[in-house]
PDB file of N, CA, C and O in Angstrom:
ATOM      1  N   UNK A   1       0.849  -1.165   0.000  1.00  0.00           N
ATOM      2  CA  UNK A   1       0.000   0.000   0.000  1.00  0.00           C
ATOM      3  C   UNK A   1       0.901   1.236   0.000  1.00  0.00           C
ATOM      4  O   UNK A   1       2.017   1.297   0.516  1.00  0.00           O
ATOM      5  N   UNK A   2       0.353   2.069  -0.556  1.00  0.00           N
ATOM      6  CA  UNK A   2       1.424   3.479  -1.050  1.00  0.00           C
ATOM      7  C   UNK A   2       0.469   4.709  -0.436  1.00  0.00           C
ATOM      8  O   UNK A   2      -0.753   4.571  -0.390  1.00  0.00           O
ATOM      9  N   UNK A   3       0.999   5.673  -0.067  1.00  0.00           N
ATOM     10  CA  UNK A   3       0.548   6.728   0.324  1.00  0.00           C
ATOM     11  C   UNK A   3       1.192   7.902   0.391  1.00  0.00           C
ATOM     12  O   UNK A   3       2.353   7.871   0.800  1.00  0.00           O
ATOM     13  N   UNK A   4       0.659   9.056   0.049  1.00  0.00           N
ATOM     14  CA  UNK A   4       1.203  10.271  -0.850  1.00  0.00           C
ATOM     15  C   UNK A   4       1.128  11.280   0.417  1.00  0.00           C
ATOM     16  O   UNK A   4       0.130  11.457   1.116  1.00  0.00           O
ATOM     17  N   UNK A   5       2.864  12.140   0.624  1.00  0.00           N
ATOM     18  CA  UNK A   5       2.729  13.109   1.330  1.00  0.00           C
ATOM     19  C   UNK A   5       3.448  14.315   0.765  1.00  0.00           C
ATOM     20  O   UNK A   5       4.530  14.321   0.178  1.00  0.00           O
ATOM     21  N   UNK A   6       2.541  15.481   1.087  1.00  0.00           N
ATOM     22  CA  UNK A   6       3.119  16.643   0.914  1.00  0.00           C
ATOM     23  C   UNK A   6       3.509  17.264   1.510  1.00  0.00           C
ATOM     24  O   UNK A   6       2.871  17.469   2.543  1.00  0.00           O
ATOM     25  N   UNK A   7       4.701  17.947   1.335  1.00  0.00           N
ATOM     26  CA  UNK A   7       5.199  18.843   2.976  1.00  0.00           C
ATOM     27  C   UNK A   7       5.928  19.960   1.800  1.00  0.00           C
ATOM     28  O   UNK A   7       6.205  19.865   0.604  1.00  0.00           O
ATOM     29  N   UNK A   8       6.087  21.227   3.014  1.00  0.00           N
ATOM     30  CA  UNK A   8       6.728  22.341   2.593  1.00  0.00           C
ATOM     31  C   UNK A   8       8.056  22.305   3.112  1.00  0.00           C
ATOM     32  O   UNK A   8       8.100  21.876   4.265  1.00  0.00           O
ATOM     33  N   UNK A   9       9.174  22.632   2.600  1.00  0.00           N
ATOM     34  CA  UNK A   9      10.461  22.419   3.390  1.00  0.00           C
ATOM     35  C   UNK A   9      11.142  23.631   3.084  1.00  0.00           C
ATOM     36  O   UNK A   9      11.012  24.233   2.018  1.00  0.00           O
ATOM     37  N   UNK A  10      12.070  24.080   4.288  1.00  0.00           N
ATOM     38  CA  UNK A  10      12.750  25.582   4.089  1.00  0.00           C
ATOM     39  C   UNK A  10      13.662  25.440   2.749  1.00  0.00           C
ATOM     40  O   UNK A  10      13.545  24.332   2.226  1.00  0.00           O
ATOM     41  N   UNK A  11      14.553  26.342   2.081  1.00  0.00           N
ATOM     42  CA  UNK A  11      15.366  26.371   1.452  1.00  0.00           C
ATOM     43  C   UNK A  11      16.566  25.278   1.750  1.00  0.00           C
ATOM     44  O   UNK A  11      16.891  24.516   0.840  1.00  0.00           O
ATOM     45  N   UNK A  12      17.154  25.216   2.904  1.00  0.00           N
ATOM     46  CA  UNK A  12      18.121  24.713   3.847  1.00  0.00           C
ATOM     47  C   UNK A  12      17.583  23.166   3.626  1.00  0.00           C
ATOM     48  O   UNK A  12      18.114  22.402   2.821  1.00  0.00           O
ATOM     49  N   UNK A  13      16.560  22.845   4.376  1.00  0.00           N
ATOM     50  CA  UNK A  13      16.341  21.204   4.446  1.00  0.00           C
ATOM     51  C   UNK A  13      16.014  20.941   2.791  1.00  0.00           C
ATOM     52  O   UNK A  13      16.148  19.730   2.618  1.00  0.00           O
ATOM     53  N   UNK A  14      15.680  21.525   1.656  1.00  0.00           N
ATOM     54  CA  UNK A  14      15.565  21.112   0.470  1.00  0.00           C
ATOM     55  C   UNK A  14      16.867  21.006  -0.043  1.00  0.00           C
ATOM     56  O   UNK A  14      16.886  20.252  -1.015  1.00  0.00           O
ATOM     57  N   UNK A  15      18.394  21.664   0.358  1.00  0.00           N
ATOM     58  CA  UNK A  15      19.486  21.625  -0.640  1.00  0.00           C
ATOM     59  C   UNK A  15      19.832  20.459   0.381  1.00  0.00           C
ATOM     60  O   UNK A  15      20.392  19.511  -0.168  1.00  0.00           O
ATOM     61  N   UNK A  16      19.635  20.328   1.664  1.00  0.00           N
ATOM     62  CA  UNK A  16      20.108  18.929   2.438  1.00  0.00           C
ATOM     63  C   UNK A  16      19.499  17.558   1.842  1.00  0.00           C
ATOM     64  O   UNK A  16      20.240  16.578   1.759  1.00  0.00           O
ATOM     65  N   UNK A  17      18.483  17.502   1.528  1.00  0.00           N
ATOM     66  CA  UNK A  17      17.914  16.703   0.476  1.00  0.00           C
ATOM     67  C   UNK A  17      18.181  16.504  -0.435  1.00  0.00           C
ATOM     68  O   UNK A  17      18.110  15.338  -0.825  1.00  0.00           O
ATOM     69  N   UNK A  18      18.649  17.552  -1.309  1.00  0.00           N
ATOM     70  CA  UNK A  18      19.132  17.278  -3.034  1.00  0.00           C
ATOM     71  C   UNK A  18      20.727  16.654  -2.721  1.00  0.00           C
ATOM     72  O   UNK A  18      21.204  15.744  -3.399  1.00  0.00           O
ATOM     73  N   UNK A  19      21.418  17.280  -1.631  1.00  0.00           N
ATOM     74  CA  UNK A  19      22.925  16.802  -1.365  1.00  0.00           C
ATOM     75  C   UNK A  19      22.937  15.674  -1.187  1.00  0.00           C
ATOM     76  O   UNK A  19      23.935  15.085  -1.601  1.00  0.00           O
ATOM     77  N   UNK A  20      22.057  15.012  -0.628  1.00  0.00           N
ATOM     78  CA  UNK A  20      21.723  13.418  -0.672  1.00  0.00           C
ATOM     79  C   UNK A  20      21.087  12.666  -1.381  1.00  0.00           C
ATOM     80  O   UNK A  20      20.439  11.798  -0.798  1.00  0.00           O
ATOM     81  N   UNK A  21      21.049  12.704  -2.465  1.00  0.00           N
ATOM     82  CA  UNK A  21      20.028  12.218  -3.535  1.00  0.00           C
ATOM     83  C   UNK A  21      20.893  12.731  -5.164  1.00  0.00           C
ATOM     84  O   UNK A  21      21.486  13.718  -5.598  1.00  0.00           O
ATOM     85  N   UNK A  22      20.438  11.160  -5.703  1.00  0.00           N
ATOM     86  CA  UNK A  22      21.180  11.575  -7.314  1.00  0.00           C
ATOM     87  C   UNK A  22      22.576  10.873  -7.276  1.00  0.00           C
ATOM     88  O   UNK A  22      23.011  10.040  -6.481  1.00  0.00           O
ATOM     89  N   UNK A  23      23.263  11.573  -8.589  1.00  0.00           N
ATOM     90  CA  UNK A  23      24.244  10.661  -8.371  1.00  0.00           C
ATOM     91  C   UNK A  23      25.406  10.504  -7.458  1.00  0.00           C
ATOM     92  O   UNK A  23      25.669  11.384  -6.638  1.00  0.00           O
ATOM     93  N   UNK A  24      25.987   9.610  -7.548  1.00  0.00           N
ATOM     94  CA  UNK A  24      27.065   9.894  -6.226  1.00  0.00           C
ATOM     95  C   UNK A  24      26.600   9.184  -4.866  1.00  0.00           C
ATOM     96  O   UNK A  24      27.141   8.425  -4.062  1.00  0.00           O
ATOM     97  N   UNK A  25      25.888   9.525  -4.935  1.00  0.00           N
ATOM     98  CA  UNK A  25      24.880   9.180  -3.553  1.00  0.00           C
ATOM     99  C   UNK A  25      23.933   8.175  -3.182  1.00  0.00           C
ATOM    100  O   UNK A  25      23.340   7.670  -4.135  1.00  0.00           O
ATOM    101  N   UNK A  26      23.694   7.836  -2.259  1.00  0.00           N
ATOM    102  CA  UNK A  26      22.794   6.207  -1.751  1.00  0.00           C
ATOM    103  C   UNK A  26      21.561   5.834  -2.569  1.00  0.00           C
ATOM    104  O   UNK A  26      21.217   4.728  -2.985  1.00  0.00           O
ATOM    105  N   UNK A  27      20.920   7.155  -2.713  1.00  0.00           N
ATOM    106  CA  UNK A  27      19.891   7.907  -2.976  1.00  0.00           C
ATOM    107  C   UNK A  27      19.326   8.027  -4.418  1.00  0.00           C
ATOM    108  O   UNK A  27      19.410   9.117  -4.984  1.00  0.00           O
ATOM    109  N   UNK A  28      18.785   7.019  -5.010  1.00  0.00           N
ATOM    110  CA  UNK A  28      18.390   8.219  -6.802  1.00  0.00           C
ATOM    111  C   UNK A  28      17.798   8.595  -6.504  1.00  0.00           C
ATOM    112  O   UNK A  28      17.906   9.535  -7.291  1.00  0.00           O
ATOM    113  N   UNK A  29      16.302   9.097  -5.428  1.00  0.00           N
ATOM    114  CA  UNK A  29      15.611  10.034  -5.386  1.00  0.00           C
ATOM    115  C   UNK A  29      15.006  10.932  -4.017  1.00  0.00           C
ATOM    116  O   UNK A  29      15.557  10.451  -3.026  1.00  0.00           O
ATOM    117  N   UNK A  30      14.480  11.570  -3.786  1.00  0.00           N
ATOM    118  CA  UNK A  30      14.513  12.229  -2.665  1.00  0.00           C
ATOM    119  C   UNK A  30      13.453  11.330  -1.846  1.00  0.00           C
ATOM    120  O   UNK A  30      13.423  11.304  -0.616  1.00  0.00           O
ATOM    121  N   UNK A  31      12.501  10.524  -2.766  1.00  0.00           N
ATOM    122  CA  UNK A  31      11.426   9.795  -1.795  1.00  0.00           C
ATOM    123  C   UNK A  31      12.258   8.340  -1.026  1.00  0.00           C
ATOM    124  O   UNK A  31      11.958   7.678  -0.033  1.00  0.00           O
ATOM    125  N   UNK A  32      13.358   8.244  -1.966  1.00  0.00           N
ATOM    126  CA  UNK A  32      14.067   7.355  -0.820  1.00  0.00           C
ATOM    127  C   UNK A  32      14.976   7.389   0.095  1.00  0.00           C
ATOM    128  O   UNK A  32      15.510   6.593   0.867  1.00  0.00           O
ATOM    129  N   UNK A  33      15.045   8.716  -0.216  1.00  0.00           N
ATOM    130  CA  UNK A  33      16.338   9.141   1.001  1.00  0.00           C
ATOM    131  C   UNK A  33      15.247   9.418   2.443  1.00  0.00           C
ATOM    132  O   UNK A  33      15.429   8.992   3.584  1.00  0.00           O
ATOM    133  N   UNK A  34      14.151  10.230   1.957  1.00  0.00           N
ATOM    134  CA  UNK A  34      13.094  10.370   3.175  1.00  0.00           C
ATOM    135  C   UNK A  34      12.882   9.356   4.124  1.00  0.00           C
ATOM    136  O   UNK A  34      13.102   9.319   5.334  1.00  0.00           O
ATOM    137  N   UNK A  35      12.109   8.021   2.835  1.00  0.00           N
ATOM    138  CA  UNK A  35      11.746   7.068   3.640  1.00  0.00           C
ATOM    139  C   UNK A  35      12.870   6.557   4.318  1.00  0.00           C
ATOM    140  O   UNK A  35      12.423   6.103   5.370  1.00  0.00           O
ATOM    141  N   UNK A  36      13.981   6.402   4.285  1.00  0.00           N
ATOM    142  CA  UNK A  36      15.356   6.029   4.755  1.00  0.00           C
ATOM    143  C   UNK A  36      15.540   6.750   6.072  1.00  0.00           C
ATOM    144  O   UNK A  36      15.760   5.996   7.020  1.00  0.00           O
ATOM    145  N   UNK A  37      15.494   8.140   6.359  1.00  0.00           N
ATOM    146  CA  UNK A  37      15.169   8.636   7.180  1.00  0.00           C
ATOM    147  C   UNK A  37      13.784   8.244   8.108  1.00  0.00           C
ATOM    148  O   UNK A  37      13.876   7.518   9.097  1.00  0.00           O
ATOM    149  N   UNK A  38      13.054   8.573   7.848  1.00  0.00           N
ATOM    150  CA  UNK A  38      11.867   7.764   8.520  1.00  0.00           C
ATOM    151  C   UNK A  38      11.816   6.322   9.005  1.00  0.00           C
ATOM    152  O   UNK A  38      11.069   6.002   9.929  1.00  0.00           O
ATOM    153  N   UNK A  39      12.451   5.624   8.506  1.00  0.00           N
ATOM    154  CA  UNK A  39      12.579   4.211   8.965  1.00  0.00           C
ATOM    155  C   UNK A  39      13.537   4.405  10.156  1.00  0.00           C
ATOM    156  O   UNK A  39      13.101   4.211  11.291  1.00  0.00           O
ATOM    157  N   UNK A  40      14.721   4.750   9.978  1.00  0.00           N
ATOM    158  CA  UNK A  40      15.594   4.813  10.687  1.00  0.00           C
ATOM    159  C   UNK A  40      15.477   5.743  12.114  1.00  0.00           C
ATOM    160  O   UNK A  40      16.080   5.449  13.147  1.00  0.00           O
ATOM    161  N   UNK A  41      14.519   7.005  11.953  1.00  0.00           N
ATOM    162  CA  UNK A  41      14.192   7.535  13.356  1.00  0.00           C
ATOM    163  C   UNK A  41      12.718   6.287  14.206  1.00  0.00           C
ATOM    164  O   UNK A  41      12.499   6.148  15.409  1.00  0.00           O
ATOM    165  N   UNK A  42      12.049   5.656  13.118  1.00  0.00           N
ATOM    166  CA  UNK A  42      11.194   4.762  13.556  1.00  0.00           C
ATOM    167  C   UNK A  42      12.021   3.570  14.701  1.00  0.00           C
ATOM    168  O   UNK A  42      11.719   3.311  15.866  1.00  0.00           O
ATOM    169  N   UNK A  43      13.098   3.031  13.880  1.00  0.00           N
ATOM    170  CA  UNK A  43      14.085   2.137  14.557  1.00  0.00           C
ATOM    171  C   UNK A  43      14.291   2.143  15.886  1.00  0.00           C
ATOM    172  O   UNK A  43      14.036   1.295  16.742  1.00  0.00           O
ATOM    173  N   UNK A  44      15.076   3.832  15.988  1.00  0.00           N
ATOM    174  CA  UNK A  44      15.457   4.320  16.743  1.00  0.00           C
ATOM    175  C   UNK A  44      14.327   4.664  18.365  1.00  0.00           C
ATOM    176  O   UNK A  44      14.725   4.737  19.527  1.00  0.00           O
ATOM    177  N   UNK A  45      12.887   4.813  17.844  1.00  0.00           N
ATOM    178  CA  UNK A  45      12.047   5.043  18.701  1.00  0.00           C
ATOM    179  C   UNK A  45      11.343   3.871  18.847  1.00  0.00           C
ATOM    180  O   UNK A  45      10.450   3.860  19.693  1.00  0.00           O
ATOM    181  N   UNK A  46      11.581   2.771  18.126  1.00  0.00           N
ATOM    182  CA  UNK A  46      11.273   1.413  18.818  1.00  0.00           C
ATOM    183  C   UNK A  46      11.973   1.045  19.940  1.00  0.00           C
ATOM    184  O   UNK A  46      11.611   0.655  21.050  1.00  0.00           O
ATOM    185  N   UNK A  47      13.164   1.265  19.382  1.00  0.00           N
ATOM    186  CA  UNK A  47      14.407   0.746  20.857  1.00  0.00           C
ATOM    187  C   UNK A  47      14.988   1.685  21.752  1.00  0.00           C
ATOM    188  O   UNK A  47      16.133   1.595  22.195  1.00  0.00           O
ATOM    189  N   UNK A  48      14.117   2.652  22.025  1.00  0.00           N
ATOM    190  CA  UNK A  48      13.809   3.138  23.286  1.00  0.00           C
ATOM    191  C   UNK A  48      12.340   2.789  23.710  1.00  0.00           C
ATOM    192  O   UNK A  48      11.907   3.364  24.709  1.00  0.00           O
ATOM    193  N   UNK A  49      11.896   2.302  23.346  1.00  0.00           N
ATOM    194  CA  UNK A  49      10.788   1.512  24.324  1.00  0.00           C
ATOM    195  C   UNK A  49      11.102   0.313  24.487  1.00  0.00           C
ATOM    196  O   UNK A  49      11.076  -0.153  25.626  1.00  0.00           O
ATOM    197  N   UNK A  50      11.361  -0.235  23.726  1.00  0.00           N
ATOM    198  CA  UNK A  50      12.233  -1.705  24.540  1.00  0.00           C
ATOM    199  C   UNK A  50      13.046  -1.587  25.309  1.00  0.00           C
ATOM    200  O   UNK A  50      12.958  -2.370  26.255  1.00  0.00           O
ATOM    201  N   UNK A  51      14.082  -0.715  25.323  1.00  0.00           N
ATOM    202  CA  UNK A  51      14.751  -0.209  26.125  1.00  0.00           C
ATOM    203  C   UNK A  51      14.253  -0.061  27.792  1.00  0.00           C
ATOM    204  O   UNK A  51      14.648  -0.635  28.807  1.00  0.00           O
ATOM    205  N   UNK A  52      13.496   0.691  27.623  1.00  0.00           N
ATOM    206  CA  UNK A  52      12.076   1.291  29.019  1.00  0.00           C
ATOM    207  C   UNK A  52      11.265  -0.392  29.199  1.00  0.00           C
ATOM    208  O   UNK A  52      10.856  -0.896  30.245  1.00  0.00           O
ATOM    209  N   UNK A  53      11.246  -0.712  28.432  1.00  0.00           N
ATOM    210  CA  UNK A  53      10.186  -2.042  29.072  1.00  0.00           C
ATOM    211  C   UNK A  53      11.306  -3.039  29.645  1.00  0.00           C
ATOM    212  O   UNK A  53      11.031  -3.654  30.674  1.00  0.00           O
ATOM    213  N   UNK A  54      12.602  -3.239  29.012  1.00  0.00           N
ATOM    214  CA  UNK A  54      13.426  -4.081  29.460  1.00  0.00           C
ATOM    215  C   UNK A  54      13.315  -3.452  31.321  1.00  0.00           C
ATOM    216  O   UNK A  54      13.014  -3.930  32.414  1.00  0.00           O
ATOM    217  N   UNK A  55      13.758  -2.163  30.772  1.00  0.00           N
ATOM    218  CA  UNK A  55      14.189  -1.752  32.567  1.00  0.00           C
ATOM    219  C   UNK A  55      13.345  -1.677  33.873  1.00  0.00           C
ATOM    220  O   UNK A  55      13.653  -1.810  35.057  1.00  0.00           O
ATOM    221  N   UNK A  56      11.922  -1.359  33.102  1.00  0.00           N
ATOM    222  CA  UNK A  56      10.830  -1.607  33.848  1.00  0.00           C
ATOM    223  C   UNK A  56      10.577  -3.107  34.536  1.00  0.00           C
ATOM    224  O   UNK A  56      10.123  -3.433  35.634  1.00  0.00           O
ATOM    225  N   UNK A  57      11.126  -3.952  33.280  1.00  0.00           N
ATOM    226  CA  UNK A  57      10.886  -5.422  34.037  1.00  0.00           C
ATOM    227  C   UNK A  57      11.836  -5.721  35.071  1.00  0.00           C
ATOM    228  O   UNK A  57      11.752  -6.700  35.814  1.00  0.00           O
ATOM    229  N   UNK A  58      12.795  -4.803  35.102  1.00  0.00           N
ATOM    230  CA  UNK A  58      14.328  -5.332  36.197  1.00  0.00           C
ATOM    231  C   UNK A  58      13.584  -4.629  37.099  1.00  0.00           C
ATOM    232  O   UNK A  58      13.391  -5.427  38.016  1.00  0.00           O
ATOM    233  N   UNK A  59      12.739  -2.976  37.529  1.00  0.00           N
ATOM    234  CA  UNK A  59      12.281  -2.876  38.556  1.00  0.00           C
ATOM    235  C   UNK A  59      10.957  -3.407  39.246  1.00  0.00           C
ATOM    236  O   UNK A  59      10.592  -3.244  40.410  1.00  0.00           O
ATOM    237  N   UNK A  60      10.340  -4.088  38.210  1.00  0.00           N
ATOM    238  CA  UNK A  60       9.428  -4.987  38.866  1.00  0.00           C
ATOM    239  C   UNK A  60      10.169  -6.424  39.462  1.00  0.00           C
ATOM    240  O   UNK A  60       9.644  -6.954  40.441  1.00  0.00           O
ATOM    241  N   UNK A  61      11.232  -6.961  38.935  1.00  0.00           N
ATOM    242  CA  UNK A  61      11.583  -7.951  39.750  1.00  0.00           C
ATOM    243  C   UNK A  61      12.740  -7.906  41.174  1.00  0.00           C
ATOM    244  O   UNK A  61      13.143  -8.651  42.067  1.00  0.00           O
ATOM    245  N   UNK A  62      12.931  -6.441  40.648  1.00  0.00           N
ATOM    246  CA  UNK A  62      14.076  -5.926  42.320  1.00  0.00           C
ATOM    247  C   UNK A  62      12.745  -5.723  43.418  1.00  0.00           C
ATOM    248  O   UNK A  62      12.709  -5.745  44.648  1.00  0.00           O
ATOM    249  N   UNK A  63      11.763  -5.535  42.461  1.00  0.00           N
ATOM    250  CA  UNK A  63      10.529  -5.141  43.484  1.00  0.00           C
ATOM    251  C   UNK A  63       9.527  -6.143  44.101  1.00  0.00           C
ATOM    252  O   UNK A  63       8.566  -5.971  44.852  1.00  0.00           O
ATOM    253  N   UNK A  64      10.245  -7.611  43.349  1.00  0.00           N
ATOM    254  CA  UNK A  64       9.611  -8.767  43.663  1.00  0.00           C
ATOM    255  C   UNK A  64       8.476  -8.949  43.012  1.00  0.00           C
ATOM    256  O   UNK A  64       7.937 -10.045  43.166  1.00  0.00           O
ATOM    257  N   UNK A  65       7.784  -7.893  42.080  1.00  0.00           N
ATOM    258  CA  UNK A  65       6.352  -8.037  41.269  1.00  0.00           C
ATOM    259  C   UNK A  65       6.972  -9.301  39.815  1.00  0.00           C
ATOM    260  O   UNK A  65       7.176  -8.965  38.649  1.00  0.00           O
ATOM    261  N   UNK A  66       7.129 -10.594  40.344  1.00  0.00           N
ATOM    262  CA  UNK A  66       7.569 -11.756  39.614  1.00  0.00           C
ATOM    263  C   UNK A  66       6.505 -12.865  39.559  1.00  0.00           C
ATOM    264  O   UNK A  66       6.232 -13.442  40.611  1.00  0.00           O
ATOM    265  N   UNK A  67       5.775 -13.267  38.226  1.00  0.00           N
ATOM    266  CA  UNK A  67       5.176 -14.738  38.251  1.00  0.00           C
ATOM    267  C   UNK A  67       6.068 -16.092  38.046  1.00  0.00           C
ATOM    268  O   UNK A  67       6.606 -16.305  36.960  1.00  0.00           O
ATOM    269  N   UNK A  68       6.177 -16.850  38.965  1.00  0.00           N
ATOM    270  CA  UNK A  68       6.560 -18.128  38.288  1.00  0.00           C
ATOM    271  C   UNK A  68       6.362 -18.831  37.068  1.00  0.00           C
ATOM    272  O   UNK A  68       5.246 -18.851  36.549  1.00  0.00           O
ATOM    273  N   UNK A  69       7.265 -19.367  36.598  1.00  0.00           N
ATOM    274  CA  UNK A  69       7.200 -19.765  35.006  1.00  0.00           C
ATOM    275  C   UNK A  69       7.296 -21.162  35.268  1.00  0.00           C
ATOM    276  O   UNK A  69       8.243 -21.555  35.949  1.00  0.00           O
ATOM    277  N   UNK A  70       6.161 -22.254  34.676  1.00  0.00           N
ATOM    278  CA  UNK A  70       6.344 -23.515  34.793  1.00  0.00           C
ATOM    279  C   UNK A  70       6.486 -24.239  33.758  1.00  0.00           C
ATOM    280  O   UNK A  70       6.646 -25.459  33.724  1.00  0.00           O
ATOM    281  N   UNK A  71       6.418 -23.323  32.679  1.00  0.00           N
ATOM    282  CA  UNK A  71       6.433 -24.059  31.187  1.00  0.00           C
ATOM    283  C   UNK A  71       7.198 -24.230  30.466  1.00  0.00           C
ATOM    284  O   UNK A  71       7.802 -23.162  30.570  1.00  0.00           O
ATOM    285  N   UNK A  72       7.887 -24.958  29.494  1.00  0.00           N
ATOM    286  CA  UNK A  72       9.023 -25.169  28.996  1.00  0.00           C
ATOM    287  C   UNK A  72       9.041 -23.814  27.649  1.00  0.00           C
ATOM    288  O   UNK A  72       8.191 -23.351  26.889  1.00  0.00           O
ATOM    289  N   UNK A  73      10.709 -23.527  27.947  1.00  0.00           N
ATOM    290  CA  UNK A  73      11.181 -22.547  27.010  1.00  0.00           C
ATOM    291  C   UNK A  73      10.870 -22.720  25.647  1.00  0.00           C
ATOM    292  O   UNK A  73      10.352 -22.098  24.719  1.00  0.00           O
ATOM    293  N   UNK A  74      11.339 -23.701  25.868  1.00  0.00           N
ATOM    294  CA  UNK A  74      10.843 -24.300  23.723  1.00  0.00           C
ATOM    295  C   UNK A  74       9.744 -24.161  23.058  1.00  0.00           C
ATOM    296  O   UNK A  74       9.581 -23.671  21.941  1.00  0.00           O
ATOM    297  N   UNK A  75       8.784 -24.731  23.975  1.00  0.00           N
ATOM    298  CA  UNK A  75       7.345 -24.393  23.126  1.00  0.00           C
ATOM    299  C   UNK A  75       7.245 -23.353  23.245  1.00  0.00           C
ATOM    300  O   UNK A  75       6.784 -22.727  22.291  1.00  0.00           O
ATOM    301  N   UNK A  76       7.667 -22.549  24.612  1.00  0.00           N
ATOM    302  CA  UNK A  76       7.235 -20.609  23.857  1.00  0.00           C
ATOM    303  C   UNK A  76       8.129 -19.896  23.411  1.00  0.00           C
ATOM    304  O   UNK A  76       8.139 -18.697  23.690  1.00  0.00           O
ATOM    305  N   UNK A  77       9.021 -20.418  22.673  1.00  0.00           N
ATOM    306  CA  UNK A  77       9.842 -19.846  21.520  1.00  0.00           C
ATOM    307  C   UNK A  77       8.927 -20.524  20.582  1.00  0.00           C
ATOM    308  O   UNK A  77       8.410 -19.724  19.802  1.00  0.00           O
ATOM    309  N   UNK A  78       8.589 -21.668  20.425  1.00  0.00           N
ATOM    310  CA  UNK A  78       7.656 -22.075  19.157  1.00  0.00           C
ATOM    311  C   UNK A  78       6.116 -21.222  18.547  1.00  0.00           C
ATOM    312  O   UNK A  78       5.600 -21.113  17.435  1.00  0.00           O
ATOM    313  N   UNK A  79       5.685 -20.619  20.242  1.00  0.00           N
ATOM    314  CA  UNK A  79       4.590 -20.334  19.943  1.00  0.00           C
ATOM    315  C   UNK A  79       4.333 -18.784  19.259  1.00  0.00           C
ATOM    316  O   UNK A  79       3.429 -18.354  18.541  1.00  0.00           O
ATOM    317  N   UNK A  80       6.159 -17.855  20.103  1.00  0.00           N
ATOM    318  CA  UNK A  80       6.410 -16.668  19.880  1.00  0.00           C
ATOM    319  C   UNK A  80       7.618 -16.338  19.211  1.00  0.00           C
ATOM    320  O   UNK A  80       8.414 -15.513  19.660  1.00  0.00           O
ATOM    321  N   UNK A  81       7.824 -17.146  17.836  1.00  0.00           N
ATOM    322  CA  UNK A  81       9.175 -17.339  17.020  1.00  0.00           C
ATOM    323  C   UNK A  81       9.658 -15.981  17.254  1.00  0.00           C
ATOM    324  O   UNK A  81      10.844 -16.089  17.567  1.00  0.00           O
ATOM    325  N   UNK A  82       9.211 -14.427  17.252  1.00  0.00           N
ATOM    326  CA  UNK A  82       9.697 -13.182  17.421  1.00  0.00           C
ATOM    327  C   UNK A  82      10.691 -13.397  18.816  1.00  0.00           C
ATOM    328  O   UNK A  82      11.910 -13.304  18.670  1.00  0.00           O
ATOM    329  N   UNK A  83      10.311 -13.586  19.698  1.00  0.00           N
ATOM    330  CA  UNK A  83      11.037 -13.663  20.932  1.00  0.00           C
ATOM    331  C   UNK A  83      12.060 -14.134  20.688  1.00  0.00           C
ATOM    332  O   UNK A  83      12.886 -14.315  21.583  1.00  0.00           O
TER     333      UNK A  83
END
């Protein structure tokens, strides 16, 4: 699925754009240097919440807020291949 955005950009962030895009560069066009950008601050703001949930879980278990686990590792790697 594709979806169309328009934005206005100063003088400054448009020649920072063209400097990255074309030849020479990663870039043949400016819609992929964007999305490249966008993915990459996305990345970045995924793994600061994993980040925060990892640490949250170390102060729930310094805090003793812990369930016992009786089930074998394997099947819930099977059930949650992501994990």
């Amino acid at each position: 699925m594709s979806s169309t955005l328009n934005l206005s950009l100063t003088d400054e962030l448009r020649a920072f754009i063209d400097a990255n895009c074309g030849d020479g560069t990663m870039y043949a066009t400016p819609s992929e240097f964007i999305r490249d950008l966008l993915r990459n601050k996305k990345e970045q703001q995924d793994a600061v919440n994993i980040r925060q949930a990892i640490l949250d879980g170390y102060q729930d278990a310094i805090q003793g807020r812990t369930t016992p686990f009786s089930g074998s590792l394997t099947s819930f790697r099977r059930a949650f291949p992501s994990f």
